[in-house]
N, C-alpha and C positions, 0 to 999 in steps of 0.2 A: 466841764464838770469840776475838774479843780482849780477853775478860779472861783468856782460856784462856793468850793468846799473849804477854801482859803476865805473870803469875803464872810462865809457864816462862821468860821471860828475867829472872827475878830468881833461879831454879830453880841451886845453886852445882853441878849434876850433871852440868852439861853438856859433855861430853867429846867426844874421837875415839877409842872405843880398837880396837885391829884396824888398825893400820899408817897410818890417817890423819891428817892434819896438822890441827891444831885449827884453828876458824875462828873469826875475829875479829870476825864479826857477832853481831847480837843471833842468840838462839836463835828467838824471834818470827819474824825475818825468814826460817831456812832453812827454819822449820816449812811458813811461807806458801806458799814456792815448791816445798817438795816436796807436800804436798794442793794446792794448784796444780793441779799435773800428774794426780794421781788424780782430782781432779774434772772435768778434761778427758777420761779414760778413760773414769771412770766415767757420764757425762753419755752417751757416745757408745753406750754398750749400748741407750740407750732415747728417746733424743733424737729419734730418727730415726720411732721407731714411731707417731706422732702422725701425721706427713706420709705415712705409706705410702698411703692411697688417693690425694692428689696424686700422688705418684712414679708410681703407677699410671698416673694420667691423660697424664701427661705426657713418659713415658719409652713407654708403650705394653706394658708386661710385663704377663706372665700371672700367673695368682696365686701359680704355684711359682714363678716367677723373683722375685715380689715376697719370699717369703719367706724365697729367699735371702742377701737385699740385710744379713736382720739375721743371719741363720747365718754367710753370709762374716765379716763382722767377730767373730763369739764365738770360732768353731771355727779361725780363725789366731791371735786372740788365747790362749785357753787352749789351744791345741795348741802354741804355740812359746812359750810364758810359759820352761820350764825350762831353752831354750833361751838364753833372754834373762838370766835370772837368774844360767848360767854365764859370757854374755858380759861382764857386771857384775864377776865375779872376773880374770876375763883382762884388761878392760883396763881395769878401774876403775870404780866403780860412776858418777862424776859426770860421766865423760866418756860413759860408754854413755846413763845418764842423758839428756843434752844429745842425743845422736845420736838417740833414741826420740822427744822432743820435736821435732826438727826434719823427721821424714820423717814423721810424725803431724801436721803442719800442713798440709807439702807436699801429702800424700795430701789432706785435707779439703779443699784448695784445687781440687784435681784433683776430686775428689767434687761441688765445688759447679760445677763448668763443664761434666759428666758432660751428652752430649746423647744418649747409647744405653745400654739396658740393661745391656751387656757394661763399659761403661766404668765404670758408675756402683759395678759389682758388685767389677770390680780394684779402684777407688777403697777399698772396704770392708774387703777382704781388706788392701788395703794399709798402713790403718789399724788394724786389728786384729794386723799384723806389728810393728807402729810400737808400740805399745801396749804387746807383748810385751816387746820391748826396754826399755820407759820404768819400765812398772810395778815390777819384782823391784825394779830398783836404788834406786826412791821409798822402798819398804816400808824395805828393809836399809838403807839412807841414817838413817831414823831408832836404828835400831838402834846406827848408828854415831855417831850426833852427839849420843845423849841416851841418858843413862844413872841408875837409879832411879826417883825420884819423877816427875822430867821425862820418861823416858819415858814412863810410865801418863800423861801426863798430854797429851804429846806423841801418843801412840798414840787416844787418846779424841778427838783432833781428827780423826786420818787415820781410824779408825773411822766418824766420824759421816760425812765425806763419802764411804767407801767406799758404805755402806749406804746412805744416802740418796740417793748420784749418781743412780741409777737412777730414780728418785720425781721428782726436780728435771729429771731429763733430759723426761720426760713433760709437767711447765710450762714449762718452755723450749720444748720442741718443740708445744706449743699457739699460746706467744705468736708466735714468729717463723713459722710456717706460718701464721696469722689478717694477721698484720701483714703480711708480701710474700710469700714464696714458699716451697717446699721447699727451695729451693738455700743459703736462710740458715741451715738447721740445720749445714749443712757450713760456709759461709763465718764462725761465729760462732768456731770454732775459730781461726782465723787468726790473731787480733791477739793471743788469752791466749798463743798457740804462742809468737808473737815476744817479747812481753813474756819469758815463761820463758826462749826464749834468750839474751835480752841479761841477765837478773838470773842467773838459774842460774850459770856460772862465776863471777862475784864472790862468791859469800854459802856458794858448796856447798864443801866441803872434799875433795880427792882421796881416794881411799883407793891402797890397795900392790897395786898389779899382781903376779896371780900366775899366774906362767907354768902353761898346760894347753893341754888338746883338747877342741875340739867333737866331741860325739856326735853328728851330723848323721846315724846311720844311725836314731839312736833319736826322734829329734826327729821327723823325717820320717816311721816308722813308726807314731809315736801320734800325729800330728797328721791322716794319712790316713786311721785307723782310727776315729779320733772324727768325722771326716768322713763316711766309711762306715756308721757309726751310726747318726748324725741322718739323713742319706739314709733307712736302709731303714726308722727308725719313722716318717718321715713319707710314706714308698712304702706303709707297710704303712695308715696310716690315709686315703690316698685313693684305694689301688687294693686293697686287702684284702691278710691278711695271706699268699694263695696268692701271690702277686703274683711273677713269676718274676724281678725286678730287685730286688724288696726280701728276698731269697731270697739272692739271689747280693749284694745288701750287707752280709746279716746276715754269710753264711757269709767273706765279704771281710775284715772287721772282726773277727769272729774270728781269723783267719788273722794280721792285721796288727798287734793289740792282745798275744796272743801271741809275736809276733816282737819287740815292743818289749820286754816282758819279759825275753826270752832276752838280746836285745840289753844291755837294761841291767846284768846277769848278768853277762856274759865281759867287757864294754868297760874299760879300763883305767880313764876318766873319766867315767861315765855322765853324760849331764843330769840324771836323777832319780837318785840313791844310793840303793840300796831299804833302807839302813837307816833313812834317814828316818821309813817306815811299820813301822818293830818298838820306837819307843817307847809304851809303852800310851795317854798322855794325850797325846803325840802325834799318832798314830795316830787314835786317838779323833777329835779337834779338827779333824783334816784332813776324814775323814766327816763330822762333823755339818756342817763350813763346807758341803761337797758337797750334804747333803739338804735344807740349809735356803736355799740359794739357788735348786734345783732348784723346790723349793714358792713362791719368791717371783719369778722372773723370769717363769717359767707364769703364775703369777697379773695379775702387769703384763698381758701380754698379751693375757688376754682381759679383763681389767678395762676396758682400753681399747677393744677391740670395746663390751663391755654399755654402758659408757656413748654413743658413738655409734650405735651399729645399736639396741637396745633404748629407753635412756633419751634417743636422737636430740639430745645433745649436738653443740656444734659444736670444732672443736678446741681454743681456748681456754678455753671453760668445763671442755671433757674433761682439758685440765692441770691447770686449777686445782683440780678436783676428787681431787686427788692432795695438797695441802697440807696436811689435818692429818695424814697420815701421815707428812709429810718435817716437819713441825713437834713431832711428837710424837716423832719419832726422835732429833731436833736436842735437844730438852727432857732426853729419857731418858739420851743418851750423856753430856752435862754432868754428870748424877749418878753412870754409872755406874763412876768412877774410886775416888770416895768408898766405895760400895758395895763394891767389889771389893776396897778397903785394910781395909774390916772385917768381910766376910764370905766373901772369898776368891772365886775364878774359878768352879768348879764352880754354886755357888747362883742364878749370874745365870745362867750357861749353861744350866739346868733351869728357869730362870722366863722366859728369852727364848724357847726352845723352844715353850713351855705355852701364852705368848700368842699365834703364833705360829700355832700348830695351831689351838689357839680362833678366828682372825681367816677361817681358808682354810674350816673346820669350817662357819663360820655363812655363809658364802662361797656354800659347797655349799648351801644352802638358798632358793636366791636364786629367787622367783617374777616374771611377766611383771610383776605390778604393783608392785613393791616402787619406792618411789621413795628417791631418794637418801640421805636420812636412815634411812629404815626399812631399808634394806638394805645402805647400802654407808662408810656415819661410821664405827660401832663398828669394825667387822671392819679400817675403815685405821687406827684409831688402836690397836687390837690390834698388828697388822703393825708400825707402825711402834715401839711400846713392845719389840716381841719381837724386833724386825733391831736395838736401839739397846742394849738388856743383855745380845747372844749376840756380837757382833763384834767388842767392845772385850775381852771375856778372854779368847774364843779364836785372833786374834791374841797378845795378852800370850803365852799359853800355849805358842803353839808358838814363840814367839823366846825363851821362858824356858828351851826344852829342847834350846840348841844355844849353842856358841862364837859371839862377835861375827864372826869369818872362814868361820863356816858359814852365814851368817845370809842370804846371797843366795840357797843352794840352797832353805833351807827357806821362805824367803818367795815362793818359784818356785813351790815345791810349793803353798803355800797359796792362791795365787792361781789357780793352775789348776785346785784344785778348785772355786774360785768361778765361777769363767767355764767351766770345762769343767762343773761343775753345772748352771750357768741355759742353756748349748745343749741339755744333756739332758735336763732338765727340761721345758723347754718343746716338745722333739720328742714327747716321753711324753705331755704331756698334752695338744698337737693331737690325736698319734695317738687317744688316748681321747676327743676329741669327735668327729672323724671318724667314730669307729666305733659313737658313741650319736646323735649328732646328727642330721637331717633337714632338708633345706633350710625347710622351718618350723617347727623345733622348737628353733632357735639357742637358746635357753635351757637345755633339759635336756640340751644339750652341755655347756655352758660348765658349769651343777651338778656334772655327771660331771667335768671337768675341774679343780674347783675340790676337789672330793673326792681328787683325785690329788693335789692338791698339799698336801692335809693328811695323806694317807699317808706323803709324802715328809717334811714335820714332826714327824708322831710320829714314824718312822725313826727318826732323829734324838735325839728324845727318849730313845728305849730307850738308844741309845748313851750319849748322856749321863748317864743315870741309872743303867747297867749296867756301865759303863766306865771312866768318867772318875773318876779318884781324883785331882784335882790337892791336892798342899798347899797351907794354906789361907797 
């Protein structure tokens, strides 16, 4: 990363263009501070998941309310992502910027003093609101500060910590759950928060305030409809799928998912502009981001059950057990700029795919005795080879296919199929072990579950390979 961040401040690319004031810092330093902040987002998807049986113990929730704890943070984060993205153009991407980063501390702060379930759960959602805000204007911020080579090259930094956050969140939330408590997975946020606030205005460049309107009717209807969602598949995989409340969520979510459509249709300023989704390679990029987070946030999930319930890991080792896949992703993204200037977007995008499915595929095979090396090395360094050659172009790709002053919508959009992918995702594929599973047969749960998430890969795959015609 810092020959990355050395190579782009020598990079003569580095610009504002789209109505912002050039900054007179190294490009190194604003790169830092904006993955900075993604890696704090990104950390929070999964940081947490390590500590969930403490939270348990110690908060006293039931197993749906523990479930919660990680639904509240996706389903506020990718439900008001578009939201935030247009806050970014109204009143400046480094000032919303700063505002995401500082109620994203607040919250964790709050989260780490959390003495009741209900508290701990607002804490989540609050950080997942926070998040929304922060994230669009990170993405677009690069778009705005670095332009050609520097960006690819700019983008392969923010790539590897997009994709890896989640990997590293799980070592992190080993080490500091072994070492004191639950409560540090929250209080670890803190000090990177204030750090970003005191650099962030120095080093970030404003960009041009442009006068508009919040969709708040549209916002609100797809963020309750994706909430409505995840409800009824995880109603439908522990109470079946007759289930008279997971019935009346499906039928809800329909209703509301619909509505947002309509809504986005008539609104003078929508959150999401649905031409966004009528570019082809566009269009495309947005889906496979969507299928291929859905097959890897599921897989986190129960990776970390198998290795504690099955392989009787304790939560440290259960982190660390997550390192060559964030090592191999780290390794992958570094080449994947190179790759991309000689072989174009598409080629990585069908080989990250490939590995990808291969890692979840061999995933599904997973017997009581398979011990760590025999079952679970190859398929993370698959994973992590195939999230480190699919994120860096399909980013590029969709900031390729838009104006620098459009580039908040579309980085809205992009992100909330990531985080609205990994909630759905991983509601899909509890529901599908619930509904194989057997209070003693937690393994050919988690098989069937890990086969879902290579369904969701190939998806994915066809798209890419049926779809996408990017120029090379």
């Amino acid at each position: 990363m810092t020959a990355s961040n050395e190579r782009t401040a020598a990079a003569p690319e580095f610009t504002a263009p789209g109505g912002a004031a050039a900054s007179h810092h190294r490009p190194g330093t604003v790169l830092a501070v904006i993955v900075g902040c993604q890696l704090m987002i990104g950390l929070d998807s999964s940081i947490v998941t390590i500590a969930l049986p403490e939270i348990k113990d110690g908060l006293g929730l039931s197993t749906g309310g523990l479930a919660w704890i990680q639904n509240a943070y996706m389903l506020a984060f990718g439900g008001l992502l578009l939201l935030g993205g247009r806050a970014g153009d109204v009143f400046g991407r480094r000032r919303t910027f700063t505002a995401g980063v500082a109620l994203f501390t607040a919250a964790s702060l709050c989260g780490g003093f959390a003495d009741a379930g209900w508290w701990l759960l607002a804490a989540r959602a609050a950080q997942g609101v926070a998040a929304a805000v922060a994230a669009p204007s990170a993405m677009a911020l690069i778009a705005v500060n670095f332009q050609g080579p520097a960006r690819v090259r700019a983008l392969s930094v923010f790539s590897a910590v997009t994709g890896a956050g989640a990997a590293i969140g799980m070592l992190a939330g080993g080490v500091l759950t072994e070492a004191g408590s639950w409560r540090l997975v929250f209080f670890v946020n803190v000090p990177f928060g204030l750090v970003l606030l005191l650099v962030a205005p120095r080093v970030l460049a404003e960009t041009e305030r442009r006068p508009g309107r919040f969709d708040a009717g549209g916002a609100v209807a797809s963020t309750l409809g994706m909430t409505a969602l995840v409800y009824a598949l995880i109603r439908a995989g522990s109470d079946g799928w007759d289930d008279g409340r997971a019935l009346a969520a499906f039928g809800l979510a329909a209703v509301l998912l619909t509505a947002f459509v309509a809504i986005e249709r008539v609104v003078r300023q929508p959150v999401m502009p649905l031409w966004l989704l009528t570019g082809r390679d566009r269009a495309a990029s947005y889906l496979v981001q969507l299928c291929l987070t859905a097959g890897m946030f599921g897989a986190f999930f129960f990776l970390t059950q198998y290795l504690q319930q099955v392989l009787h890991y304790g939560p440290l080792r259960a982190g660390a057990a997550f390192l060559p896949m964030v090592g191999m992703q780290f390794a992958v993204v570094r080449l994947a700029p190179r790759l991309m200037s000689r072989a174009g977007a598409r080629p990585l995008i069908v080989a990250g795919t490939v590995l990808l499915a291969g890692g979840l595929l061999w995933l599904s095979r997973l017997s009581p005795g398979d011990g760590y090396a025999a079952g679970l090395l190859v398929p993370f360094m698959l994973m992590g080879a195939g999230g480190g050659l699919a994120i860096l172009p399909l980013n590029a790709t969709i900031l390729a296919s838009v104006e620098p002053e459009q580039s908040g919508a579309a980085s809205g959009v992009a992100q909330t199929m990531l985080w609205s992918g990994g909630s759905l995702g991983s509601a899909v594929m509890v529901t599908v072990y619930g509904s194989v599973s057997s209070g003693r047969d937690i393994v050919h749960g988690m098989e069937a579950a890990f086969a879902t998430g290579a369904g969701f890969a190939v998806a994915a795959l066809v798209v890419a390979v049926l779809v996408l015609r990017v120029p090379r």
